[in-house]
C-alpha positions as CSV (number, residue, x, y, z in Angstrom):
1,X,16.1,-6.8,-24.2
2,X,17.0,-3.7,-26.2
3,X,16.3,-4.7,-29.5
4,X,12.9,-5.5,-27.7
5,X,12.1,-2.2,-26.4
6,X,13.4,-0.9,-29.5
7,X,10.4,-2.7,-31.4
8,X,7.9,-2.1,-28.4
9,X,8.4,0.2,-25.8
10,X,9.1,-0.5,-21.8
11,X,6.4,-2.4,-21.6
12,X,6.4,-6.6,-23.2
13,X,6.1,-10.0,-23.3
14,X,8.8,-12.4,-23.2
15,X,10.1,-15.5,-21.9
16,X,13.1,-15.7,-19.3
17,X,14.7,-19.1,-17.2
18,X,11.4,-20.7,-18.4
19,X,9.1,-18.3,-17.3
20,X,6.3,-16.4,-19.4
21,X,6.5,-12.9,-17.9
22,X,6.1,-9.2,-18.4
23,X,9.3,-6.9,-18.3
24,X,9.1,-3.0,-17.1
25,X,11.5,-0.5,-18.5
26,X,10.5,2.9,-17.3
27,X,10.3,4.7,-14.0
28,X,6.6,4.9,-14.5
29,X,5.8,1.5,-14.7
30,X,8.5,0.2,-12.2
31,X,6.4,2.9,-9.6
32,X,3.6,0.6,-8.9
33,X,6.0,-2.4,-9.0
34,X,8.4,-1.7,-6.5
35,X,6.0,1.1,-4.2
36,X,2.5,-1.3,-3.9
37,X,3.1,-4.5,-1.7
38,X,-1.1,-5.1,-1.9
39,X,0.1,-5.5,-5.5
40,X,2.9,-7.1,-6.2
41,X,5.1,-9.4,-3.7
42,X,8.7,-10.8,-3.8
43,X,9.5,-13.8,-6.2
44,X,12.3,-15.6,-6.8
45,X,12.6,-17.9,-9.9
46,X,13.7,-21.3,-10.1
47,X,13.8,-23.6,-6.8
48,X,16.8,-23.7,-5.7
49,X,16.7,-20.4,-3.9
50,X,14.3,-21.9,-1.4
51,X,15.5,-25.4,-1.4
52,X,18.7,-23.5,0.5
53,X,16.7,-20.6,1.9
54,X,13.0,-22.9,3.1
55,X,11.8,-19.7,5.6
56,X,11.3,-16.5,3.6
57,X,8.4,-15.2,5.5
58,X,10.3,-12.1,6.1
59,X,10.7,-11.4,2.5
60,X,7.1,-12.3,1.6
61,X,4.8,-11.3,4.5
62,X,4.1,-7.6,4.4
63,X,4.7,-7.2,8.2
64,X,7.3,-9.5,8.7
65,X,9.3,-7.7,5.7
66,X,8.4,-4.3,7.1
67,X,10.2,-4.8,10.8
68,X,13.3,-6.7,8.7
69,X,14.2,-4.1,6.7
70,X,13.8,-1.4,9.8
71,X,16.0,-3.7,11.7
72,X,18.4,-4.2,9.0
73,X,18.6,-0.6,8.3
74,X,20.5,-0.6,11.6
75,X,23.0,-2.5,10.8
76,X,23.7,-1.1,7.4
77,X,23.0,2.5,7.5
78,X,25.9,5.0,8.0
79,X,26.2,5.0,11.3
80,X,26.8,1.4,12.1
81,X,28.9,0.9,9.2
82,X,31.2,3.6,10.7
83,X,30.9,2.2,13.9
84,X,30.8,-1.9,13.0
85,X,31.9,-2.3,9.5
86,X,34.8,0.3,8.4
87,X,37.5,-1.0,10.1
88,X,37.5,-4.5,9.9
89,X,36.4,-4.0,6.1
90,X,39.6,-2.4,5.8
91,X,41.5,-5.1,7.7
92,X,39.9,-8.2,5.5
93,X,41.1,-5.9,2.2
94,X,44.5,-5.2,3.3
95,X,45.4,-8.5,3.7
96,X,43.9,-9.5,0.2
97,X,45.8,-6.3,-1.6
98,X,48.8,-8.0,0.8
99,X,48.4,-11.4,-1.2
100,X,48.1,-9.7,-4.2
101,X,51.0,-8.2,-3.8
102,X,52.8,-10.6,-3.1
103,X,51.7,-12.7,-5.9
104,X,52.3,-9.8,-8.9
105,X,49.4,-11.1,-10.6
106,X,45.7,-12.3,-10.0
107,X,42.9,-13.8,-12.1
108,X,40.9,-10.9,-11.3
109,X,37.4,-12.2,-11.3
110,X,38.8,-15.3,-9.0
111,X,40.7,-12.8,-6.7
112,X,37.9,-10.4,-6.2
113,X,35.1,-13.1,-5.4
114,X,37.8,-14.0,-2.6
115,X,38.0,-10.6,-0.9
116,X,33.9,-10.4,-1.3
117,X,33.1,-13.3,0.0
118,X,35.5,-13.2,3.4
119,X,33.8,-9.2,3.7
120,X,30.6,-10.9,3.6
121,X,31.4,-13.8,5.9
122,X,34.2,-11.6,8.3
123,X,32.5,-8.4,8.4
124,X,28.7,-8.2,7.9
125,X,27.4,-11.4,8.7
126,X,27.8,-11.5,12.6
127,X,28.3,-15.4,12.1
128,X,30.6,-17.0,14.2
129,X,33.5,-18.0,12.4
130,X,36.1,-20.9,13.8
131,X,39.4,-19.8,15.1
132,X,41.8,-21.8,13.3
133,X,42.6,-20.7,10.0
134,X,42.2,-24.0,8.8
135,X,38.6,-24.4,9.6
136,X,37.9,-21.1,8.5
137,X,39.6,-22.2,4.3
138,X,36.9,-25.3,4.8
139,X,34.1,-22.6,5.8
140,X,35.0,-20.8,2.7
141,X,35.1,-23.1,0.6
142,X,31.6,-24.5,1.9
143,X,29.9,-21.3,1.3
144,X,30.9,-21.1,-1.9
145,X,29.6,-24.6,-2.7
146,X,26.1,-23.3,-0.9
147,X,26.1,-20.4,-3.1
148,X,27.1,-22.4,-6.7
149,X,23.9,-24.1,-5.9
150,X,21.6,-21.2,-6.5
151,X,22.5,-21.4,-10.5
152,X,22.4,-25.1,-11.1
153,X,19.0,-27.0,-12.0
154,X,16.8,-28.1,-9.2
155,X,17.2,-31.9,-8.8
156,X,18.6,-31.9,-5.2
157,X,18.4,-35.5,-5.2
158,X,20.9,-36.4,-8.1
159,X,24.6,-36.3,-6.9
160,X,27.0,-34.3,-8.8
161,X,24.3,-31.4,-9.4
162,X,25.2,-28.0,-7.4
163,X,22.1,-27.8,-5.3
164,X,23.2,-31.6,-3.7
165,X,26.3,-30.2,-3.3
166,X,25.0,-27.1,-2.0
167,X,22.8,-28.9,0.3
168,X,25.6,-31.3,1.5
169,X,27.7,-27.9,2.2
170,X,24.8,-26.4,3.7
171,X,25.0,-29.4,6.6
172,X,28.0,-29.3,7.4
173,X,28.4,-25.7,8.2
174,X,25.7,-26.2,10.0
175,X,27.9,-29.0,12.3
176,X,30.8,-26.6,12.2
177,X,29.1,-23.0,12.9
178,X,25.4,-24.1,14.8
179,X,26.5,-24.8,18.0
180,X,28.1,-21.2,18.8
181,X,25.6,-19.4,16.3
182,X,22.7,-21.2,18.4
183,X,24.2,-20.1,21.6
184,X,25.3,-16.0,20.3
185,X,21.4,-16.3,19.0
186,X,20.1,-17.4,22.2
187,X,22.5,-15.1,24.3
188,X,20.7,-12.0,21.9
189,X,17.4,-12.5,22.6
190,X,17.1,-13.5,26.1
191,X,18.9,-10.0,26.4
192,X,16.4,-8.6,24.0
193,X,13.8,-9.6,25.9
194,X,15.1,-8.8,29.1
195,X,15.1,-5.3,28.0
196,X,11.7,-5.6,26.5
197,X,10.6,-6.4,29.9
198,X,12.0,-3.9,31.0
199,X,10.8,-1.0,29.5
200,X,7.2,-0.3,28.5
201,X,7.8,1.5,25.2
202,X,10.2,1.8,22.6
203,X,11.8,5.1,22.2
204,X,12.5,6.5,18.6
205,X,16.5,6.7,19.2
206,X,16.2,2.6,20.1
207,X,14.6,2.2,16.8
208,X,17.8,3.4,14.4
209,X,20.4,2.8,17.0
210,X,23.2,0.9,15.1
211,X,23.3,-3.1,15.6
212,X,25.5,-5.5,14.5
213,X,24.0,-7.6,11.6
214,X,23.3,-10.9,13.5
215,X,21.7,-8.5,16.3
216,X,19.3,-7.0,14.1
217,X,18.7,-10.6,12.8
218,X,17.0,-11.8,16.0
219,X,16.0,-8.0,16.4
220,X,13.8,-9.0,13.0
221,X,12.6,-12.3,14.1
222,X,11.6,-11.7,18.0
223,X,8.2,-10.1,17.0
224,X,6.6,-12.7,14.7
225,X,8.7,-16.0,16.0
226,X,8.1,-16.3,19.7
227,X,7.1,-19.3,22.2
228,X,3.9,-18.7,23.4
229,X,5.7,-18.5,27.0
230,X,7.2,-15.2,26.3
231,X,3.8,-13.7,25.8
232,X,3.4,-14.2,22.2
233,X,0.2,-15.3,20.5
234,X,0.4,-18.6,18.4
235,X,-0.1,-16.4,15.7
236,X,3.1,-14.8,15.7
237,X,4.3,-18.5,16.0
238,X,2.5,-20.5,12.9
239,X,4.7,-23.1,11.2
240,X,6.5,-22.3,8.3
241,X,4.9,-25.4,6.1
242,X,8.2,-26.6,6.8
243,X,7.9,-28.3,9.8
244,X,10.6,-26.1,10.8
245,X,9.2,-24.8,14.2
246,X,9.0,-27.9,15.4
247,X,12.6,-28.5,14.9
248,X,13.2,-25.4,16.6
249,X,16.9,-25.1,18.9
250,X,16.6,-26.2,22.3
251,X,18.7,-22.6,23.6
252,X,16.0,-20.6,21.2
253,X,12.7,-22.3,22.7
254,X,14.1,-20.9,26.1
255,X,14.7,-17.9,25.3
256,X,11.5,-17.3,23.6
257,X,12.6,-17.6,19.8
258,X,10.9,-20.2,18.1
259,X,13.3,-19.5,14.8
260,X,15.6,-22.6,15.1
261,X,19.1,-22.5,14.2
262,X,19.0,-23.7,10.3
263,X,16.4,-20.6,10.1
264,X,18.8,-18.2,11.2
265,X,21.8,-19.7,10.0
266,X,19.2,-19.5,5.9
267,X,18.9,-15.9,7.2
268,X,22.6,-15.4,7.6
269,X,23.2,-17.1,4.2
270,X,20.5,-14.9,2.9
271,X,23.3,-11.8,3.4
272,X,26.1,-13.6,2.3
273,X,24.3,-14.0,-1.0
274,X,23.1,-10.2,-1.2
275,X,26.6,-9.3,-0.2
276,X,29.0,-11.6,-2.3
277,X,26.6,-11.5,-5.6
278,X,26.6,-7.8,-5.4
279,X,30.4,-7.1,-4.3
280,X,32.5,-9.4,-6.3
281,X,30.6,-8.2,-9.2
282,X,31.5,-4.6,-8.4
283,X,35.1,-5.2,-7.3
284,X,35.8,-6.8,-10.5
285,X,34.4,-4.4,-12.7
286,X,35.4,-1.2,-10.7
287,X,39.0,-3.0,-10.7
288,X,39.1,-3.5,-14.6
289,X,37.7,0.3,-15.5
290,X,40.5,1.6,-13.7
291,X,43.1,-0.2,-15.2
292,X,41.8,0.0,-19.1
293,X,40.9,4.1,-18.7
294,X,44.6,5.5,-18.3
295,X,42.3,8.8,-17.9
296,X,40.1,7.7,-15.0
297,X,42.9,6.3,-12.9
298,X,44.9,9.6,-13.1
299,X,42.3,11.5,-11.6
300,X,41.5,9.0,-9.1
301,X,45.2,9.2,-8.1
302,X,44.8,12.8,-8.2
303,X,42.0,13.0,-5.5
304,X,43.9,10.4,-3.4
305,X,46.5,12.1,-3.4
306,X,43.9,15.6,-2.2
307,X,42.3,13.2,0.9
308,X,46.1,11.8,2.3
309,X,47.1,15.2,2.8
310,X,43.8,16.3,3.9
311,X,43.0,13.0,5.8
312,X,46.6,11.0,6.5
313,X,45.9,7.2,5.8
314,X,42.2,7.9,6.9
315,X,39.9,5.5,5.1
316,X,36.6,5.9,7.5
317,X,33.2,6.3,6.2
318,X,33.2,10.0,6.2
319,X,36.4,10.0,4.6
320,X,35.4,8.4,1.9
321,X,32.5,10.7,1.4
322,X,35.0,13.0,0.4
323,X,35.8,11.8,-2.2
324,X,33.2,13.1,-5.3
325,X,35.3,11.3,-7.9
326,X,35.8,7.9,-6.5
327,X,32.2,8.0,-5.7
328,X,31.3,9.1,-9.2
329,X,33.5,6.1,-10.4
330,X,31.4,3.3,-8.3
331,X,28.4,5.2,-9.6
332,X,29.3,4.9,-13.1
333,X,30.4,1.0,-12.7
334,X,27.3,0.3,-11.1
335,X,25.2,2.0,-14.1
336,X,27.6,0.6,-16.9
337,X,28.2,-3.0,-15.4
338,X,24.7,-3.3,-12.9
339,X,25.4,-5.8,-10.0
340,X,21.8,-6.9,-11.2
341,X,20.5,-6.7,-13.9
342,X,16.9,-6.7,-12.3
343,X,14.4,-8.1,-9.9
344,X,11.0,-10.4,-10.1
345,X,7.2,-9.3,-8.6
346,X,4.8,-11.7,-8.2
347,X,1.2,-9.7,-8.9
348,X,-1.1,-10.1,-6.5
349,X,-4.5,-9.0,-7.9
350,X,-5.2,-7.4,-11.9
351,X,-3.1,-4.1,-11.6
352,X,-3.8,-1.1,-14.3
353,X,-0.3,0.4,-15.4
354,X,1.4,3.1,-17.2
355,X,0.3,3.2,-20.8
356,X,-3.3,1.8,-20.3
357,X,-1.5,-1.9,-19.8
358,X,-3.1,-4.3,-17.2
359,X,-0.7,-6.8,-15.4
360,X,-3.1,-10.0,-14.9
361,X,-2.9,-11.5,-11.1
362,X,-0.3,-14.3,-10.9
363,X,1.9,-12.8,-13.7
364,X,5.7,-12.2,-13.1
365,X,6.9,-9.6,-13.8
366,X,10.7,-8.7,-14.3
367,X,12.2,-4.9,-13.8
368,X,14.9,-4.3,-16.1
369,X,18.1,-2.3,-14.7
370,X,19.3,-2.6,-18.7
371,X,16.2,-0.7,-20.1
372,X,16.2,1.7,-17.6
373,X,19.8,2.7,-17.6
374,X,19.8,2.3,-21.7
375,X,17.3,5.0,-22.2
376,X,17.5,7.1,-19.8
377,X,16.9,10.1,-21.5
378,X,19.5,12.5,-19.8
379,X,21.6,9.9,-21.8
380,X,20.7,9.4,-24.9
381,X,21.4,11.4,-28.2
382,X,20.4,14.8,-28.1
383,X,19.8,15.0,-31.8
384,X,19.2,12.4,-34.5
385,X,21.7,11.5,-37.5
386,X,19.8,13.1,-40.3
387,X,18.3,10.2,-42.5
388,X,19.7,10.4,-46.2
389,X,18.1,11.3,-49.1
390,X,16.6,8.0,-50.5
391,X,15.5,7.1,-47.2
392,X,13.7,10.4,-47.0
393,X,12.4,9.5,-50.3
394,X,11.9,6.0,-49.9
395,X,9.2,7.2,-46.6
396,X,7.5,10.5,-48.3
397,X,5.6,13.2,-47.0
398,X,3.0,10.9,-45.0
399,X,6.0,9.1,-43.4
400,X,7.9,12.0,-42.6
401,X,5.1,13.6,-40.7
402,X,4.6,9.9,-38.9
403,X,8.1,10.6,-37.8
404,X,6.7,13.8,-35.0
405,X,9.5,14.0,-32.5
406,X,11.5,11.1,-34.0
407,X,12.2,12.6,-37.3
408,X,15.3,13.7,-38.4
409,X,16.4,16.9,-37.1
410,X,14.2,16.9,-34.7
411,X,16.2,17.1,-31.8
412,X,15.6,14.1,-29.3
413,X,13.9,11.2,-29.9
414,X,9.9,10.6,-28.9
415,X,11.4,7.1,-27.3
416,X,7.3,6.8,-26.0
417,X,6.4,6.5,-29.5
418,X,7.5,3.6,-31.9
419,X,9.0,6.3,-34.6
420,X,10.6,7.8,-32.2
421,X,12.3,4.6,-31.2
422,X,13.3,3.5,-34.9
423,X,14.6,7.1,-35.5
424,X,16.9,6.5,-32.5
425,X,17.5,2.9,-33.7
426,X,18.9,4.4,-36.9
427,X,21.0,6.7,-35.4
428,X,22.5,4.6,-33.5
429,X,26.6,3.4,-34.2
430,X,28.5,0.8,-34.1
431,X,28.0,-3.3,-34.1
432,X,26.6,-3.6,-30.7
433,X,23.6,-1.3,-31.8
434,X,24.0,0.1,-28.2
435,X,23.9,3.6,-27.2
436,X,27.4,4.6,-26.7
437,X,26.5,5.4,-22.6
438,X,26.5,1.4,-22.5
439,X,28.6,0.5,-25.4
440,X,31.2,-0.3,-23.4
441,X,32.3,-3.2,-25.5
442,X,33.3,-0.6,-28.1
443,X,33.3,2.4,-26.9
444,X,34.3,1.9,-23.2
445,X,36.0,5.7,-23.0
446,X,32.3,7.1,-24.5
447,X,30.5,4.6,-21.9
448,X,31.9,4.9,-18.8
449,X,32.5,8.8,-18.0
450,X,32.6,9.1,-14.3
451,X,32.0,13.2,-14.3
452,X,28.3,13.0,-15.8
453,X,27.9,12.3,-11.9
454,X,29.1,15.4,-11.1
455,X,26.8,17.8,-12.6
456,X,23.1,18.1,-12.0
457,X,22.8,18.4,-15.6
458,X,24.0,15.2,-17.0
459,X,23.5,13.3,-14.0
460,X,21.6,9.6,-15.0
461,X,18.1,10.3,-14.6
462,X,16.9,6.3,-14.1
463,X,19.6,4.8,-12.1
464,X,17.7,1.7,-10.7
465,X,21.4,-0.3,-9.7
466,X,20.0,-0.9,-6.2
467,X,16.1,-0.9,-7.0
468,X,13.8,1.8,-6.0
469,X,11.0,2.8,-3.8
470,X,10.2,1.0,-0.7
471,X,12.7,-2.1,-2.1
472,X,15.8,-0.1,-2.1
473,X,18.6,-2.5,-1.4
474,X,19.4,-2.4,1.9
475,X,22.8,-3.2,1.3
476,X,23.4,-0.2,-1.0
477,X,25.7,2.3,1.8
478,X,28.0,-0.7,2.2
479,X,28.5,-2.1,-1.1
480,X,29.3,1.6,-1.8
481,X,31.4,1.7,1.0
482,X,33.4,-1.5,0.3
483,X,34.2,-0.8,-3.3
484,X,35.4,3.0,-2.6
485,X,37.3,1.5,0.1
486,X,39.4,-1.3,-2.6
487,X,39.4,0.7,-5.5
488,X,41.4,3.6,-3.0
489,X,43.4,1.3,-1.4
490,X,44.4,-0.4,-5.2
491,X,45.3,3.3,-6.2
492,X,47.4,4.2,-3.3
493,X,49.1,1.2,-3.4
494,X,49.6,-0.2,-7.1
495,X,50.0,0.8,-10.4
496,X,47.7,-1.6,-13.1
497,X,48.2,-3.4,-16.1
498,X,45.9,-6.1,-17.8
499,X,47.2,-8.7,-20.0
500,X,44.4,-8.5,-22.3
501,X,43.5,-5.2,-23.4
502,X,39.7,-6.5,-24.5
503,X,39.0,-7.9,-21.2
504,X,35.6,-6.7,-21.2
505,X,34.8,-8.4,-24.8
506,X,35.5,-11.8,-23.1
507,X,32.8,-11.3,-19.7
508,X,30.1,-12.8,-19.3
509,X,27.8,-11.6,-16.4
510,X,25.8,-14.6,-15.2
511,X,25.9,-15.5,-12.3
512,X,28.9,-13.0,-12.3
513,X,32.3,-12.0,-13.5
514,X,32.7,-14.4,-15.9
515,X,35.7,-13.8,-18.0
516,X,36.9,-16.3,-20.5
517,X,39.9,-18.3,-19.3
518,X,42.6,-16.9,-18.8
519,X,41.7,-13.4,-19.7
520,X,41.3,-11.2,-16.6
521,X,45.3,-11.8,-15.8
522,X,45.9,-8.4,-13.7
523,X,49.5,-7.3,-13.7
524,X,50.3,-5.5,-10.5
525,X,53.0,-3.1,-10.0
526,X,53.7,-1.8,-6.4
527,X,54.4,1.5,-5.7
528,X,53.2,4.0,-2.5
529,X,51.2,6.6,-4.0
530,X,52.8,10.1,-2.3
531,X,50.7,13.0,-1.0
């Protein structure tokens, strides 16, 4: 992708999982993408994501998607993560750190997708879980299945491919969670419409008062998914091309929710995939920074050691907000290692961009989180590597002035021009032929510099790590909240060592951490950090 926009700009053709489409790389051209739903809707390559998720009306259909991500909101904005999510977040990570502990040594990537995917299943879900820790391993385990389908190829028929296995895994936490998920569901909105019946209006204070994330689930669904006995029109209550309405739960038809169970349950497993993808990612990464930067882990022991005797053992959400440098450190993982390295839009109609480009109707179109954060231009070179002499002469007068902005000595590079972006190119070190705020892989101590957060003046310009616009992730306050809340509780309690040193050489990042085998061995050494 670099190499790309090194040749043509933020703005190309190319070919990606089989698809023909047209890849954004600038805050311009990402405006109309992400801020114009007459233009552009959700999209999801491949099929497997709707073989296991059939219902995504609420992602597609402008209306639908508007009242789910105001309900959402209140179950992920600050307030109900300090008042749902913070302690039992802390709770599910103490007794992984506990384990790890105990062990002296993890596979990271393996132990961090653990801890992510029982915050995502314990914490923010609002599934019901089975009591016995038994059942509860098989429910792991299953979800994990269900979510190894989502990168496998899409014959669901053909045993031994992850989408049959995912499927089969998808039915049978549906035998072992439906039953109590289809009563909680059916307990939430016959109260929800109670109250709806009992009130004429809906106050502005009702609209962000914190929920729970199953709550704000049915919260979502009540206004476009109702039997026509609760006052709805059949409108509201069309068929999904599914047939999945008329499968609808027998507790939900009476309480006026024509969403059956396998709906919500897809729903559910919609957040466990936004959650897990995003947080194992970040753990691991966030995990591994700290241990290879001596530097960086000495001043986040420093500020833990600021907030215990400011704080005690505190770790609640405003707590953690005072913390500038552990926030500048998730920051800085999230624009070095992004939890996604983009999105897909689906255009609607012909749409006129940036640049005099037109986006035909139908095309796909990818946003690139790379491009974006590559040259951002708060971070690239402030001056060019002066060209030598026989390439000086080898160009000539008529070249040099082609050069404008991007010739040598110049000062920064005209990136909007293609001179501009070959005198960069050339300037450019090292075997990656990456700037050095990415070049991690050989440069991690130039790459990952957590205090360019903490000045307005070399603060990233074209962080995109959670989207933008109208499609900012959701999920953004607790992803941040669950990774300042591990990487603090790793520093108070451990001291780090990796058993290979070039760790992040050996990663590969689809469809996460992927180390090579063997490589992400993490050495722990306990120790109480002291105020």
């Amino acid at each position: 992708m670099w190499k790309r926009w090194l040749e043509y700009g933020p703005f190309f053709r190319t070919h990606l999982l089989g698809y023909p489409l047209y890849v954004v790389g600038s805050p311009g051209l990402l405006k109309p993408v992400l801020g114009d739903d007459s233009a552009f809707e959700f999209f999801v390559p491949g099929k497997t994501f709707t073989m296991l998720i059939s219902d995504i009306r609420h992602m597609q259909v402008p209306e639908q998607h508007a009242v789910f991500r105001r309900r959402l909101g209140q179950a992920l904005n600050p307030g109900a993560l300090s008042r749902h999510v913070m302690a039992p977040l802390r709770v599910v990570l103490e007794r992984h750190l506990d384990a790890w502990e105990a062990a002296g040594r993890v596979q990271l990537a393996e132990a961090c997708a653990a801890a992510s995917l029982d915050v995502a299943l314990e914490v923010l879900t609002g599934v019901p879980l089975p009591h016995s820790e038994e059942s509860r391993a098989e429910v792991r385990k299953l979800f994990r299945t269900a979510l190894a389908g989502l990168y496998g190829v899409p014959l669901p028929w053909l045993p031994g491919t992850a989408i049959h296995s995912a499927l089969r895994a998808q039915r049978r936490l549906m035998e072992l969670l439906g039953p109590e998920l289809d009563r909680e569901v059916a307990a939430l909105a016959g109260k929800m419409l109670e109250a709806e019946a009992a009130t004429a209006t809906t106050t502005s204070a009702d609209a962000e008062a914190p929920m729970r994330m199953l709550e704000a689930q049915v919260a979502a669904a009540l206004p476009f998914h109702r039997t026509a006995a609760s006052g709805a029109s059949p409108a509201a209550s069309t068929t999904n091309g599914a047939g999945t309405n008329a499968a609808a739960g027998a507790a939900g038809a009476a309480a006026g929710l024509t969403l059956s169970k396998e709906q919500i349950f897809e729903r559910a497993l919609g957040v466990v995939i936004a959650s897990d993808d995003t947080s194992k990612h970040l753990f691991f990464f966030a995990v591994a920074a700290a241990a290879m930067l001596p530097a960086v882990r000495a001043q986040l022991e420093e500020e833990q050691k600021q907030a215990m005797r400011k704080h005690g053992d505190e770790l609640s959400y405003g707590v953690l907000n005072d913390m500038p440098y552990l926030d500048a450190v998730i920051k800085e993982t999230i624009r070095v290692f992004p939890t996604a390295v983009g999105g897909f839009r689906r255009a609607l109609k012909d749409v006129p961009v940036e640049g005099g480009h037109t986006i035909p109707a139908g095309s796909i179109v990818f946003y690139s989180t790379h491009l974006l954060n590559a040259s951002d231009p708060a971070l690239l070179p402030r001056s060019l590597a002066p060209e030598s002499r026989k390439q000086q002469q080898q160009k000539g007068p008529a070249g040099a002035a082609a050069g404008g902005k991007g010739a040598a000595g110049a000062g920064q590079p005209d990136t909007g021009s293609q001179a501009g972006r070959r005198a960069l190119s050339r300037a450019l070190e090292g075997p990656t032929g990456l700037p050095a705020h990415l070049d991690y892989e050989c440069r991690l101590e130039e790459a990952f510099r957590p205090e360019r957060w903490l000045s307005d003046e070399t603060r990233p310009r074209q962080f995109t790590g959670f989207g933008g616009g109208q499609h900012l992730c959701l999920g953004m306050h607790v992803a941040h909240a669950e990774a300042r809340m591990l990487l603090a509780l790793v520093v108070r309690r451990f001291d780090l060592r990796l058993e290979d040193p070039q760790l992040l050489r050996r990663v590969a990042y689809f469809p996460g951490p992927l180390p090579r085998k063997g490589a992400d061995g993490l050495l722990l050494i306990p120790r109480r950090l002291e105020p």
